[in-house]
C-alpha positions as a printed NumPy array, in Angstrom:
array([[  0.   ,   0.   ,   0.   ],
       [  2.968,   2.036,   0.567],
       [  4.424,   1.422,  -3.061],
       [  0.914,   2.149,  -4.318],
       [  0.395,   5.668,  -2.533],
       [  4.007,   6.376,  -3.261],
       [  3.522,   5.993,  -6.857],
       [  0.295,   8.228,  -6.804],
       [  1.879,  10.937,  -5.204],
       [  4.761,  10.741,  -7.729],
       [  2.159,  10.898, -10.381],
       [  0.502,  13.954,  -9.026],
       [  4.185,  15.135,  -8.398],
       [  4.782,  15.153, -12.376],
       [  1.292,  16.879, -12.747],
       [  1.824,  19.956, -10.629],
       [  5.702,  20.301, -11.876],
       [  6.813,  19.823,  -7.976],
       [ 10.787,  19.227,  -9.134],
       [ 11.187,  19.692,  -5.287],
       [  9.311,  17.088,  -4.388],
       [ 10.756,  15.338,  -7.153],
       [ 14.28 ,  15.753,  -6.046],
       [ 13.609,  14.599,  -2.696],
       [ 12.46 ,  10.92 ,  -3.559],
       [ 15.874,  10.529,  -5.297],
       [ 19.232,   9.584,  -3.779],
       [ 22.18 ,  12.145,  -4.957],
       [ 24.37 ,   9.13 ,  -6.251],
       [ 20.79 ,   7.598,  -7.579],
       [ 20.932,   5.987, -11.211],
       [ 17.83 ,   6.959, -13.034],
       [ 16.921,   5.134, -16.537],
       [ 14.168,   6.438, -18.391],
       [ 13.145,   5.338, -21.737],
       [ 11.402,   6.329, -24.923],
       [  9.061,   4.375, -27.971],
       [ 11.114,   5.059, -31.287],
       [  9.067,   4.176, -34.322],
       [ 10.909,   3.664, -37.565],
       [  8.961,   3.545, -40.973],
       [ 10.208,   1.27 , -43.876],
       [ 11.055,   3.958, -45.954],
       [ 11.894,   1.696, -49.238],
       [  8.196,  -0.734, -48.561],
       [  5.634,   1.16 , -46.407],
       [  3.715,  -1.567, -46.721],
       [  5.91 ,  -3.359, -44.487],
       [  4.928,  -1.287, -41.347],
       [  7.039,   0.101, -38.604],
       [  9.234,  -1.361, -35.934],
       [  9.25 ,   0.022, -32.991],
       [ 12.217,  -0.167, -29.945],
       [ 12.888,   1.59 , -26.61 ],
       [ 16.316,   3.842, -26.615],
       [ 17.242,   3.669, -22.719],
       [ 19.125,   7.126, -21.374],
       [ 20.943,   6.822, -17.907],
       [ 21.226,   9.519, -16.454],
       [ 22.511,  10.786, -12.419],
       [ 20.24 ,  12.856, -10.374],
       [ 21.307,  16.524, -11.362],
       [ 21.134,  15.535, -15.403],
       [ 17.538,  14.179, -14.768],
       [ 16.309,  16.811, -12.72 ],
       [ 17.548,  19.71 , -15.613],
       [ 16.264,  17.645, -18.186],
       [ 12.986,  17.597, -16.23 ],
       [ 12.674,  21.5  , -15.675],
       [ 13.236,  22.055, -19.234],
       [ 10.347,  19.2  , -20.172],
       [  8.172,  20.804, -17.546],
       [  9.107,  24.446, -19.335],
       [  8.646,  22.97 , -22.934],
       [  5.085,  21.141, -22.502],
       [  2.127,  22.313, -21.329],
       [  1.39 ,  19.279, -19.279],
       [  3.113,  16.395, -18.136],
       [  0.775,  12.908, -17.69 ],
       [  2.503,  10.071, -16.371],
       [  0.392,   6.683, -17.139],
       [  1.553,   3.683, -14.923],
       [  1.417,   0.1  , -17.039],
       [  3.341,  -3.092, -16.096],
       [  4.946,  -2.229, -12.677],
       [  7.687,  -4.281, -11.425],
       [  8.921,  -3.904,  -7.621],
       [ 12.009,  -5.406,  -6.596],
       [ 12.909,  -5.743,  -2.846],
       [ 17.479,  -5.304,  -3.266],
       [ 19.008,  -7.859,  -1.492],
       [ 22.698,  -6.781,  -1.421],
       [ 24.249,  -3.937,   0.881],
       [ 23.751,  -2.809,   4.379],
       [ 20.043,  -1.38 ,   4.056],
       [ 17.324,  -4.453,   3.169],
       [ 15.057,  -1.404,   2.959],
       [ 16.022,  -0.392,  -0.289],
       [ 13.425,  -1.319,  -3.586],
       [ 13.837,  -0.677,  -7.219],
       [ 10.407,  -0.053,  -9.058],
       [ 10.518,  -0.33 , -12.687],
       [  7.69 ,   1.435, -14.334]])
């Protein structure tokens, strides 16, 4: 339930453009991958469709967060949608408290 409200009040986070809020939930040495859909058109045979892949970007807290404020400055709105979560509970290192969500 904690996961759950967590990622609601991330969410509403991204809606309202809280980057401080934002910045909080992250460690400073945190690793943050985000992704994007890339859709590429056969060119030579339309017909054929498109294929589409994810490009991954890692990126540390600081180059997230100013590629955030100017995504929040660029777009009018900002919607996260939630599909196919994925928490995992870390096992190594001195704090057992520590989970990874994949979203």
């Amino acid at each position: 339930m904690a996961l759950i409200t967590f990622l609601e009040n991330y969410k509403t986070a991204f809606a309202l453009e809280r980057l401080d809020y934002i910045k909080s939930i992250f460690s400073d040495d945190a690793l943050i991958i985000t992704g994007r859909v890339v859709r590429k058109v056969n060119v030579e045979n339309p017909m054929l469709g498109t294929t589409e892949y994810v490009v991954y970007n890692r990126q540390n807290k600081e180059t997230y967060m100013n590629n955030l404020q100017r995504s929040f400055d660029n777009k009018e709105y900002v919607n996260l949608k939630f599909s196919n979560i994925r928490i995992t509970k870390m096992m190594k290192g001195d704090n057992p408290n520590i989970y990874g969500i994949q979203i």
